[in-house]
Each structure stands twice: as structure tokens, then as C-alpha cells.
ROBA-231838 format. One record per residue (C-alpha): residue number from 1; residue in three letters; x negated, y negated, z negated. Coordinates in steps of 0.2 Angstrom, whole numbers, plus 2048, in hexadecimal, padded with zeros to 3 digits. Layout:
<recs>
(NUM; "ala"; (X; Y; Z));
...
</recs>
This chain:
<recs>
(1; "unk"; (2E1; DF6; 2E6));
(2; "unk"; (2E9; DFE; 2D8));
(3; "unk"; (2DB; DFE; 2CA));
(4; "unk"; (2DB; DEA; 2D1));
(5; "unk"; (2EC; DE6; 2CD));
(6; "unk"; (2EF; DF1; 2BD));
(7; "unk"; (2FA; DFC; 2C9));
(8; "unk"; (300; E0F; 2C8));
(9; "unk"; (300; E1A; 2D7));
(10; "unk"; (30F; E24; 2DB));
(11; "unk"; (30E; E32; 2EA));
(12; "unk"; (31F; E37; 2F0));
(13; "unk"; (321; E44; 2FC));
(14; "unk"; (32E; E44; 30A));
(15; "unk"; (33E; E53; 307));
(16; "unk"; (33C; E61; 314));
(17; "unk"; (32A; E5C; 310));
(18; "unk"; (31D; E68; 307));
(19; "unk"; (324; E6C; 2F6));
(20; "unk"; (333; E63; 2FB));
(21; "unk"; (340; E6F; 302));
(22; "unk"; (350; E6C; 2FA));
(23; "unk"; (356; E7D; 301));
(24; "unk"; (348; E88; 2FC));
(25; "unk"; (343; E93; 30B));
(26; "unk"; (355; E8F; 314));
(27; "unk"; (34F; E7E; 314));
(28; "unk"; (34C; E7D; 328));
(29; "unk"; (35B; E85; 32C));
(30; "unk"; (367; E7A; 33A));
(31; "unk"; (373; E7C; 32A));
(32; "unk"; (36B; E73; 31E));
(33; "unk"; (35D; E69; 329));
(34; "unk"; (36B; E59; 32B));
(35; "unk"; (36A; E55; 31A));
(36; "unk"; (356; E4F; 321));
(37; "unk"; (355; E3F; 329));
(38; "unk"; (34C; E2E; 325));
(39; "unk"; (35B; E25; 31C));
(40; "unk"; (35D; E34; 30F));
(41; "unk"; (348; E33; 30C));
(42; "unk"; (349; E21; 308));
(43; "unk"; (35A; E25; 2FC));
(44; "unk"; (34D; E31; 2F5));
(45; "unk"; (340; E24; 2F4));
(46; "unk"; (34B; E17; 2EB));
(47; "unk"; (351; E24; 2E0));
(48; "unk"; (340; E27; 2DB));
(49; "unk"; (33B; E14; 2D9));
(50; "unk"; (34C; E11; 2CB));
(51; "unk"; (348; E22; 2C2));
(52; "unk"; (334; E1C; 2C0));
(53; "unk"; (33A; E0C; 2B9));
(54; "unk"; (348; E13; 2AF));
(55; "unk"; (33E; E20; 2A7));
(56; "unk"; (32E; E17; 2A3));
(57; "unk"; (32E; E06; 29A));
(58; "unk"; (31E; DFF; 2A0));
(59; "unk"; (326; E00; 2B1));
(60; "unk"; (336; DF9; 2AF));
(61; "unk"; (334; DE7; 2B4));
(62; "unk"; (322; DEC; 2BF));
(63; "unk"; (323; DE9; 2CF));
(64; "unk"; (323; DF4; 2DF));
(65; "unk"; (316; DF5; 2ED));
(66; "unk"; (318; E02; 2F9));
(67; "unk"; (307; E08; 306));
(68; "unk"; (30B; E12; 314));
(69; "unk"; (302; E1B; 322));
(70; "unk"; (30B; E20; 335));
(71; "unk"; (31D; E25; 330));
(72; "unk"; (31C; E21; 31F));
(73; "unk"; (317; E0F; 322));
(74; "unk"; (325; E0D; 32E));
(75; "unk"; (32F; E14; 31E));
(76; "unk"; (324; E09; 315));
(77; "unk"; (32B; DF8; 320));
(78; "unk"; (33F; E00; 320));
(79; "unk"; (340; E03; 30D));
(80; "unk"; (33A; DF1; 30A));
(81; "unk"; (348; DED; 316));
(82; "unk"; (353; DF6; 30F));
(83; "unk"; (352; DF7; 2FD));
(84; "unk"; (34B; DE5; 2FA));
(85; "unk"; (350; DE5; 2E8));
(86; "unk"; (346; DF3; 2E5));
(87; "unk"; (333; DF1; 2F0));
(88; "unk"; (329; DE0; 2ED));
(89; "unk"; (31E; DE4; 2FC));
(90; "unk"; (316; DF0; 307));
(91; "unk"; (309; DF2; 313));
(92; "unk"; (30C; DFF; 320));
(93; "unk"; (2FD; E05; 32B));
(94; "unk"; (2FE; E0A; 33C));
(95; "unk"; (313; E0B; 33C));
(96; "unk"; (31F; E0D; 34A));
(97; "unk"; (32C; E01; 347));
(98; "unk"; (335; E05; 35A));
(99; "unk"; (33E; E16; 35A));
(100; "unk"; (33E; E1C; 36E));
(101; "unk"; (33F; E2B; 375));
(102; "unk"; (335; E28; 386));
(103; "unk"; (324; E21; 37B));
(104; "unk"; (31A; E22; 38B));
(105; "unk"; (30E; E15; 385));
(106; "unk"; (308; E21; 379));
(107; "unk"; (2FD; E2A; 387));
(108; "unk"; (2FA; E19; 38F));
(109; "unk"; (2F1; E13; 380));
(110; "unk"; (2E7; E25; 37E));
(111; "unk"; (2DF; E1F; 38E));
(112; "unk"; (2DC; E0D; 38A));
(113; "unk"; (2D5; E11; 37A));
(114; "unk"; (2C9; E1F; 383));
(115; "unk"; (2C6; E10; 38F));
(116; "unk"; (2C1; E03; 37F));
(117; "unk"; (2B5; E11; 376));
(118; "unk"; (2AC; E16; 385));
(119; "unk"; (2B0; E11; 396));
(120; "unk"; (2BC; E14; 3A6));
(121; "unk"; (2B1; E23; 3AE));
(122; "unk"; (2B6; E2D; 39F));
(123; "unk"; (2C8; E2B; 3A3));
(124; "unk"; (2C5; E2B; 3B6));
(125; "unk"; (2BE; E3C; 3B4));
(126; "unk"; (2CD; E43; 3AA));
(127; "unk"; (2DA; E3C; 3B5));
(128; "unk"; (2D1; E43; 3C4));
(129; "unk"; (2CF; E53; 3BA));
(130; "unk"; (2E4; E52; 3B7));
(131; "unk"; (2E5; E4F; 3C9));
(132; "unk"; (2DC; E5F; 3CB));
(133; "unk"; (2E6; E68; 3C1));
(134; "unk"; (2F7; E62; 3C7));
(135; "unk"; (2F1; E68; 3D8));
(136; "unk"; (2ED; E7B; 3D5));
(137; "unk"; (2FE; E7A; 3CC));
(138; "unk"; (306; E74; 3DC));
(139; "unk"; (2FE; E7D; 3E8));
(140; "unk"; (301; E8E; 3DB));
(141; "unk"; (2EE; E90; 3DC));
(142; "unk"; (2ED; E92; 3C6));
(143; "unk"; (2E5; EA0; 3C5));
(144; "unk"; (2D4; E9E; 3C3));
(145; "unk"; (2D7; E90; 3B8));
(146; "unk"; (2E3; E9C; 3AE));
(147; "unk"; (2D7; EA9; 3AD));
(148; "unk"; (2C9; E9C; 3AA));
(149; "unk"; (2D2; E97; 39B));
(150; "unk"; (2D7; EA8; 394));
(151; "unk"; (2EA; EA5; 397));
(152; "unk"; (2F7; EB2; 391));
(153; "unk"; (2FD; EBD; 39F));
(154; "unk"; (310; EB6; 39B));
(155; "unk"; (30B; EA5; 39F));
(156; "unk"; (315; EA1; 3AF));
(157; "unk"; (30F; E91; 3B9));
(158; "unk"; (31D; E91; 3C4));
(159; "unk"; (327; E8D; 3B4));
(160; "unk"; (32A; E7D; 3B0));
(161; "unk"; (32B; E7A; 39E));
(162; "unk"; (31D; E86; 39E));
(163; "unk"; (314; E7A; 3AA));
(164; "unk"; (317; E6B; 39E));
(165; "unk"; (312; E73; 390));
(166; "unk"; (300; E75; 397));
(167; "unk"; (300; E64; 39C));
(168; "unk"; (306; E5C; 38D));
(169; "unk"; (2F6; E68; 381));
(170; "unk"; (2EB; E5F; 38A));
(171; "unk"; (2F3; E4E; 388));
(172; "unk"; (2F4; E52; 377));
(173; "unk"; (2E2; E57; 374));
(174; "unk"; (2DA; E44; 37C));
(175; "unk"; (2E8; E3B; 36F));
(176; "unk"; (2E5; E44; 361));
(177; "unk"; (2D3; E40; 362));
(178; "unk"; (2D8; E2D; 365));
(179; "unk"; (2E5; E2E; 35A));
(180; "unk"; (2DD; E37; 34A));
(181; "unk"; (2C9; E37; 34D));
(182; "unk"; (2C5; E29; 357));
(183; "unk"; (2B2; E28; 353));
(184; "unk"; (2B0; E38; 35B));
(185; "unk"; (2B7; E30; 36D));
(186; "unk"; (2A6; E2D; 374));
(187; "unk"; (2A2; E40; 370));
(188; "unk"; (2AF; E47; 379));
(189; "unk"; (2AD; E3B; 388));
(190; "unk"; (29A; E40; 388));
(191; "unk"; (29E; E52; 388));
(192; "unk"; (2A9; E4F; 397));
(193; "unk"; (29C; E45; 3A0));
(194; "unk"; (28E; E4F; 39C));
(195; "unk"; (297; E5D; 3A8));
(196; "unk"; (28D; E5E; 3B7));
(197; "unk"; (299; E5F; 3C5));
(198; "unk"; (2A9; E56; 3CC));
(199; "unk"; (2B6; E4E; 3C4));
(200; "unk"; (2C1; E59; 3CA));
(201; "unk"; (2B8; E67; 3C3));
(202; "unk"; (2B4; E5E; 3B2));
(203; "unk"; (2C4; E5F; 3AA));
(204; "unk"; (2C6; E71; 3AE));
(205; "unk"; (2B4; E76; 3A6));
(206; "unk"; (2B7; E6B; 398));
(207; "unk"; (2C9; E74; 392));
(208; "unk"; (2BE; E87; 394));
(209; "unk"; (2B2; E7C; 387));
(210; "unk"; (2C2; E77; 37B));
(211; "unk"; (2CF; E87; 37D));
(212; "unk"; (2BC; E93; 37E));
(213; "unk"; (2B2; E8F; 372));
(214; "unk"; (2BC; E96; 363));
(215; "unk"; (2BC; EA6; 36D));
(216; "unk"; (2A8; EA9; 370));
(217; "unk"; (2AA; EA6; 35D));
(218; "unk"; (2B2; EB5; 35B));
(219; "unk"; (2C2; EAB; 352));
(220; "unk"; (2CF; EAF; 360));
(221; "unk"; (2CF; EC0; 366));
(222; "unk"; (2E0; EBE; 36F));
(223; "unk"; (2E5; EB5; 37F));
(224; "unk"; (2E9; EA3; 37D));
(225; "unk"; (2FC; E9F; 381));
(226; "unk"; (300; E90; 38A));
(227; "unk"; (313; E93; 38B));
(228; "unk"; (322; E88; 386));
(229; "unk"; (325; E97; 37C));
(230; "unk"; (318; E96; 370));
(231; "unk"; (31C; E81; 36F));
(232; "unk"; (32E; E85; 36C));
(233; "unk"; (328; E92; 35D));
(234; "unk"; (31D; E84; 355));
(235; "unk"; (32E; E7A; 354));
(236; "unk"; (339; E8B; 34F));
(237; "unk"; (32F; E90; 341));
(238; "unk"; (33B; E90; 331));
(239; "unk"; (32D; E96; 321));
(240; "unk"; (321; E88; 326));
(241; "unk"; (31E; E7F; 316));
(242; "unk"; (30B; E77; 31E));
(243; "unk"; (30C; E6D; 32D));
(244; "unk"; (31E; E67; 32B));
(245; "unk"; (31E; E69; 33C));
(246; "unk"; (333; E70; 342));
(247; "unk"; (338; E61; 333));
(248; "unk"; (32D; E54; 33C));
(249; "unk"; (335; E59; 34A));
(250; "unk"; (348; E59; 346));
(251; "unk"; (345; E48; 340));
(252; "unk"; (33F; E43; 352));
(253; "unk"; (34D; E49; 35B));
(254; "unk"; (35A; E42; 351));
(255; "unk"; (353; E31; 34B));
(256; "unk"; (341; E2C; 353));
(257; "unk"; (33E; E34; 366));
(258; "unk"; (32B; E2F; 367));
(259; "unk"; (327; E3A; 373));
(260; "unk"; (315; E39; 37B));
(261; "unk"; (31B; E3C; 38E));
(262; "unk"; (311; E39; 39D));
(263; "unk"; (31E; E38; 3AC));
(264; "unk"; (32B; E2B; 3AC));
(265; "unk"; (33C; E2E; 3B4));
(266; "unk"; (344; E21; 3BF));
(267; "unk"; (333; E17; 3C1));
(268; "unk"; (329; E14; 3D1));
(269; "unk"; (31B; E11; 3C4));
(270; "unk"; (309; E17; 3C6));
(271; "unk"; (304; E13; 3B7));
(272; "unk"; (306; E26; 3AE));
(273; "unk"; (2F7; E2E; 3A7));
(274; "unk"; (2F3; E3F; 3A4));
(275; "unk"; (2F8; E47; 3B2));
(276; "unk"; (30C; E40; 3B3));
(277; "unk"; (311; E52; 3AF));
(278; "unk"; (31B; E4F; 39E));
(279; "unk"; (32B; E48; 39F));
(280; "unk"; (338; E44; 392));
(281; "unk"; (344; E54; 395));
(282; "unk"; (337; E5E; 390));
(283; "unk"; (338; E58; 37F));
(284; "unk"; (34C; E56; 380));
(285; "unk"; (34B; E6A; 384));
(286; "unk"; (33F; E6C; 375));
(287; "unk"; (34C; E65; 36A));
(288; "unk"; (35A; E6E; 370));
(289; "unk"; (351; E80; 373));
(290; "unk"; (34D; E7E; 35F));
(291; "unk"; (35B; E76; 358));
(292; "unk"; (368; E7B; 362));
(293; "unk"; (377; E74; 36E));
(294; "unk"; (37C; E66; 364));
(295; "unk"; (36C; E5E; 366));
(296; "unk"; (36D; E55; 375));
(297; "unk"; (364; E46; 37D));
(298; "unk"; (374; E3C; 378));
(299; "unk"; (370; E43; 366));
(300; "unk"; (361; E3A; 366));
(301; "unk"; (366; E2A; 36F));
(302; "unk"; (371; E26; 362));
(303; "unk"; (366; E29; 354));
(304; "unk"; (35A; E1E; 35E));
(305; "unk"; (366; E11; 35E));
(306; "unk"; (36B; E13; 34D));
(307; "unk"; (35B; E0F; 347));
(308; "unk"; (357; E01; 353));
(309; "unk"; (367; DF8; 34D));
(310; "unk"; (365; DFA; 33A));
(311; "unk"; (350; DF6; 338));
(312; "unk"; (34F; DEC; 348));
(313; "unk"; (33F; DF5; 353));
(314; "unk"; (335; DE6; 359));
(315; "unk"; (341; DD9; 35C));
(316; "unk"; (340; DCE; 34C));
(317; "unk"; (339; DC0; 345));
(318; "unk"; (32D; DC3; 335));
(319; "unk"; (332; DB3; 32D));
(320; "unk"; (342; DBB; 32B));
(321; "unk"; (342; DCC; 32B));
(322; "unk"; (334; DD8; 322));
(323; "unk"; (32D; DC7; 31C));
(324; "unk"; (326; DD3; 30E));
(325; "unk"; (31A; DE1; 319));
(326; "unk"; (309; DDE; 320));
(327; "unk"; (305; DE9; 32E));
(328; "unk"; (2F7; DF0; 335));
(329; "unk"; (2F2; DF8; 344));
(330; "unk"; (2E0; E00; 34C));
(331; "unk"; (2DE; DF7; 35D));
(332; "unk"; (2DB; E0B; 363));
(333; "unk"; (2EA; E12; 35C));
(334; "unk"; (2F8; E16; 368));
(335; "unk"; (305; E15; 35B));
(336; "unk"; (303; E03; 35B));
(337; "unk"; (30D; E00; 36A));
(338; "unk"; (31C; E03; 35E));
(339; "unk"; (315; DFB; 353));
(340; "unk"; (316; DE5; 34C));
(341; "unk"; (306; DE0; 352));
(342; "unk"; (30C; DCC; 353));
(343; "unk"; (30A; DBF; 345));
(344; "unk"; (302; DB9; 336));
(345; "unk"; (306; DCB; 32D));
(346; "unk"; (303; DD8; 339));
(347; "unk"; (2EE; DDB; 33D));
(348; "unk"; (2E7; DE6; 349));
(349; "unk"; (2D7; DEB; 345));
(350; "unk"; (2CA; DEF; 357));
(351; "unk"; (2C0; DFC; 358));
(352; "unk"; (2CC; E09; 34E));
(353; "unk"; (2DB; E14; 350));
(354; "unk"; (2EA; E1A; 343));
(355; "unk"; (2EA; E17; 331));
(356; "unk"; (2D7; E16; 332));
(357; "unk"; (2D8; E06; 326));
(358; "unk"; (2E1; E0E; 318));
(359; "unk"; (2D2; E13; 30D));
(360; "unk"; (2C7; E07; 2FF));
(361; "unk"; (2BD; DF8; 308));
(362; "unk"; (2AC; E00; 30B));
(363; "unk"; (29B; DF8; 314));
(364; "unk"; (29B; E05; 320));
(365; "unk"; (2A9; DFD; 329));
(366; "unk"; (2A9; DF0; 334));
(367; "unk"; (2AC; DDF; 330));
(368; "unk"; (2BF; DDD; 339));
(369; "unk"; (2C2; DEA; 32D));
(370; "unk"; (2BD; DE7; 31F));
(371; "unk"; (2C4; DD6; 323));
(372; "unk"; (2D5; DDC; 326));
(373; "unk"; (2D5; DE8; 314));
(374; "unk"; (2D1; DD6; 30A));
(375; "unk"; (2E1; DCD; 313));
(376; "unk"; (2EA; DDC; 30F));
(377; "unk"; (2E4; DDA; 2FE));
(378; "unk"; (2E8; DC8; 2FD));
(379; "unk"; (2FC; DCA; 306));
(380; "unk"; (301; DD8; 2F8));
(381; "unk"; (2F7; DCE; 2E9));
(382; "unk"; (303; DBE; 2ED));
(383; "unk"; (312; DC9; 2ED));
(384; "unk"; (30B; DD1; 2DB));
(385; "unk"; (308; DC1; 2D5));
(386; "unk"; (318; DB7; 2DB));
(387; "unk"; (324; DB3; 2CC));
</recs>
């Protein structure tokens, strides 16, 4: 799209981000972690827009498309809002416009989309599996299964957050492959029907495969630990420059919640998947067990509401607001719940999942795709070419 409108690409990368730690090591510190947030990423962005401009004269009277993917296309839609003077248009793929803390859809979606690319008995077979396990868990009857599954000798079932924990690596293992590698559903769901034995036996057989195969390899030579221990130390790690992973997750407790439970409080509701073992507190003691007592649920539920206020989540009309952002969505993504899916500018592409449409038009995809890529096209190319 560039070469075809005589464009420049720009990559800008996120502060707390990769090279971009304004503290150096001290970066992720409680200290110096509240100068991290979304509104300070966008200043950044803007700031980065007026110096290109103001530094280059070829640029200075160009004008400004932004493309985004996940959280940067919902940065891509806000910026436009935001700073208007300084974005022509954007098309942001596969963005969460809603910030919620309780995003239980998310996993409700994981098993629509399971159900779209291969079929109800896949997902019978994993709920009845969950059931399974929720059971022995119940009846304190874990330890086969633990042993089964090489479990640490510290992980305790009778603990809660411990008990959580296990539940929500499973949950996470089905969406990632919805979420991220959605060809490869019909894989997994043939390797879990391909198990020759009960549903309720299934699941079990099927995690030995998954957490077990990497140790026949020889690759893990120590027990595998379950607990809400090692969860917590993913988001307590300070030196971290890879994954991003405490920085993602600062910026959730305080602004955006998103998080995938599976058990709903205050509902008579049966409608929870995946075992209805993950409620939001485990998430809300996540964020205070690694960024201490002043993170509370409050914490978060006004940042929630900050952001709702400001950017408008999903109640607004496109004729007036964000009149200048395409969306896009895959029909299998579960972020789309949050997502605009209404209206002559947002598409939702069926058959794939998140931020699969943002690569070069190719004959390999299907036609809905490749569709949706020239009506892209055609959006950002009137906004190019507007006087």
C-alpha cells in the first residue's frame, strides 16, 4: 500500500517497550512504571509525527495514515480521535475499542470459533474433559492427574489461586490457538478426537500430550509448576526487555481489564465455558500481588471508566465519531467482541482470526479476504487523495 501511494513507512515502538525504557533497567520499577500508560504513548506518537514533518521537507505538508494491529489499532482509531490535526486516516485491525475488566466473552468466542472451524463435539469433548477436572479438584482426588502431568511437589490443589491458575493455562492454550493460529484449529481438535476413550478422559490425555512432549524430548528436565507463584513471577519480572510482559500488564490493571475469565459473579448464567473456574479476583489479586496495595479493583475501574468516557468504547455513531478508521475484524477472533464490527467502515472477514488481514493481498487467500484488503485499499486512498 505504501509503494502504491508514493508512502514512507515509519515503525514506532511503544515506551516501556523493547529498546524503549526511559529508565534504563529501573524502568519497571512501581517508581517510575506511572509515567507508562496509553495517553503518554499517543503524546509520544504525536511527538514523533511533528518532529518527522518538521525535520524532513518532503514530509511536511504529507499526509498521515496510521495501520495498526490488536492494541496498536485500537491506538491506531484513539490517536485519530484524538489528535485529528495530525492523522489523515487509519485502519486498525482486530482493535478492542471497549475497555472492561470482566471480558468473559473472550472465552465464549474461543469456543464459537472452535465450533465454526470444526464442530460442537470438539468442544463437547473439552467442556466434558473441564468437567472432569473440576471434579477430582472437588472431591481432592488430583493426584493422579498431578503426577500424570509432572506437577511440582509445591503445587497445592487445595489452594485457590493455585487452583485458578491450572484452569486458566488450559483456557489459555485453546485461545491462543484460536486467537493467534487459527488454521491449525482442526489439528488440535483432531488430536483430541483421535484419543480413544471418554470424554472425560480426553482432556486429561491430551494436556499429558501438550505439557509432556517437550520432556520425552529431553528439553525439560525439571518438574513443571503449575502455581500462582510461577504466574505471579511472569508478571514480577523487572529485567524483561522481550516479551513485554509486567509492562503489558501494568497497563491492564490501570487502564484496560480485559481479562479472559471464565466464571461470572452475580450471574445465574450457564453460559461460561472452560470449566467456570477463573473468576475476575484472580486477576484483580494478580495486579495487586505485583504492583502493590495501591492497585485495587477501584484502581482499575476508574481507569476503565476514564477511558470509556474520553474514546467512547462502542456507544457511537461512525458518521460522527472515528469517521476517519476502517476496521477490521476475523469472524474467529475473540477480540472482536470489543471490537466495531457495525457499518459501512468496519468488515469482519469469516473464516479467520486476529490481525490475520494485515499482510499484502495474495491468491492464496480467500476471496472475503482479499475483498476486504481492496475496500481497505479504496477507504485510505480517498482519504490520500481528498484535497
Amino acid at each position: 500500500m505504501a509503494v502504491e501511494n508514493a508512502g514512507i513507512l515509519f515503525y514506532t515502538e511503544h515506551r516501556y517497550y523493547g529498546q524503549s525504557w526511559p529508565y534504563e533497567n529501573d524502568s519497571l520499577s512501581l517508581e517510575h512504571l506511572k509515567h507508562l500508560s496509553l495517553h503518554q504513548a499517543l503524546a509520544d506518537l504525536a511527538h514523533f509525527i511533528r518532529y518527522q514533518k518538521s525535520h524532513s521537507s518532503n514530509l511536511t505538508h504529507s499526509k498521515v495514515i496510521l495501520v495498526g494491529g490488536s492494541y496498536s489499532g485500537s491506538m491506531a482509531a484513539w490517536m485519530t480521535h484524538l489528535y485529528p490535526e495530525l492523522v489523515t486516516a487509519s485502519w486498525a485491525s482486530s482493535a478492542p475499542l471497549l475497555a472492561k475488566a470482566d471480558f468473559y466473552e473472550y472465552m465464549q468466542l474461543v469456543e464459537n470459533s472452535l465450533n465454526l472451524s470444526y464442530g460442537n463435539n470438539c468442544t463437547q469433548r473439552i467442556e466434558r474433559g473441564l468437567n472432569h477436572l473440576v471434579k477430582l479438584f472437588n472431591t481432592n482426588e488430583t493426584t493422579e492427574l498431578l503426577t500424570s502431568l509432572n506437577a511440582c511437589p509445591s503445587y497445592d490443589a487445595n489452594n485457590s489461586l493455585d487452583r485458578m491458575t491450572f484452569f486458566s493455562g488450559i483456557g489459555n492454550y485453546f485461545a491462543l490457538v484460536v486467537q493467534s493460529y487459527s488454521a491449525y484449529i482442526p489439528a488440535l481438535c483432531e488430536t483430541l478426537m483421535s484419543l480413544h476413550c471418554s470424554d472425560e478422559e480426553a482432556l486429561q490425555k491430551f494436556l499429558q500430550l501438550l505439557y509432556l512432549d517437550g520432556k520425552r524430548l529431553g528439553e525439560y528436565n525439571n518438574c513443571l509448576d503449575f502455581s500462582y507463584q510461577s504466574m505471579l513471577q511472569l508478571f514480577s519480572e523487572y529485567s524483561d526487555r522481550s516479551s513485554g510482559t509486567r509492562a503489558w500488564f501494568y497497563q491492564t490493571c490501570n487502564q484496560f481489564g480485559w481479562y479472559t475469565t471464565t466464571s461470572r459473579i452475580n450471574t445465574t448464567s450457564t453460559s461460561s465455558t472452560f470449566g467456570r473456574e477463573v473468576p475476575l479476583w484472580y486477576f484483580e489479586q494478580l495486579c495487586h500481588d505485583a504492583f502493590g496495595s495501591r492497585q485495587t479493583p477501584a484502581t482499575l475501574a476508574l481507569g476503565i471508566a476514564q477511558m470509556n468516557a474520553q474514546f467512547g468504547g462502542l456507544s457511537f455513531d461512525q458518521s460522527l465519531r472515528y469517521r476517519e478508521v476502517v476496521f477490521t475484524h476475523g469472524e474467529l477472533d475473540p477480540w472482536r467482541a470489543l471490537g466495531q464490527q457495525r457499518g459501512r467502515q468496519a468488515l469482519v472477514i469469516a473464516g479467520y482470526s486476529h490481525v490475520e488481514d494485515l499482510t499484502s493481498i495474495n491468491v492464496r487467500d480467500s476471496v472475503p479476504m482479499n475483498l476486504a484488503k481492496l475496500r481497505v485499499m479504496s477507504f485510505l486512498r480517498r482519504h490520500i487523495a481528498a484535497i
